[in-house]
C-alpha angles and dihedrals in degrees: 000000000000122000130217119231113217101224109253119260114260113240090235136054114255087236125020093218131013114198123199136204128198101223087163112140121200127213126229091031097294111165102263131156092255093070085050102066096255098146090057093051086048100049084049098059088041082060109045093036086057090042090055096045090241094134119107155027105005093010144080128312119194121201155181122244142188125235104321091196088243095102098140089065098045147204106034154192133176125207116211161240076017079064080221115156124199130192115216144196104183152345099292083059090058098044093052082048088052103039099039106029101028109036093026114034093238110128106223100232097189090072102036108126114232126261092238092051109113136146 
């Protein structure tokens, strides 16, 4: 019988940082990240990250995501693998996201949402 080797682990992570947006949208005006202006964060730190060169192997990854179940502090992202998640109004928000957690490892406490934030 043949045995399957799992791969071995690579000693770094694939991405230093993943970053994810909640792009989720609710029906019947229910509070949701999209009516709170949560694309246009997201297209801004596409943008910025890539501009950077930030963007690979090593670096920093930034995603959609679906309803991450935190709507009452929309909108919001979560940097990983920290597991920090952070609540934003506007682009400066972002780019103090981007130049103090992500390219330098300081977690921006002004706009950490709250543990008992849910949805």
């Amino acid at each position: 019988m043949n045995q399957v080797k799992s791969p071995a682990k690579p000693a770094e992570p694939y991405y230093k940082h993943h970053i994810f947006f909640c792009l989720n949208e609710r029906k019947a005006g229910e509070e949701s990240c999209s009516a709170h202006g949560a694309q246009a964060g997201f297209d801004h730190c596409k943008m910025r990250i890539k501009a950077e060169g930030l963007t690979g192997q090593g670096m920093v990854r930034v995603n959609k995501a679906g309803c991450l179940d935190r709507c009452a502090g929309g909108p919001v992202a979560v940097v990983y693998p920290e597991g920090v998640w952070y609540s934003f109004i506007d682009n400066q928000d972002i780019d103090e996201i981007i130049d103090s957690h992500l390219k330098n490892g300081q977690i921006v406490e002004r706009l950490v949402l709250p543990d008992a934030v849910g949805r």
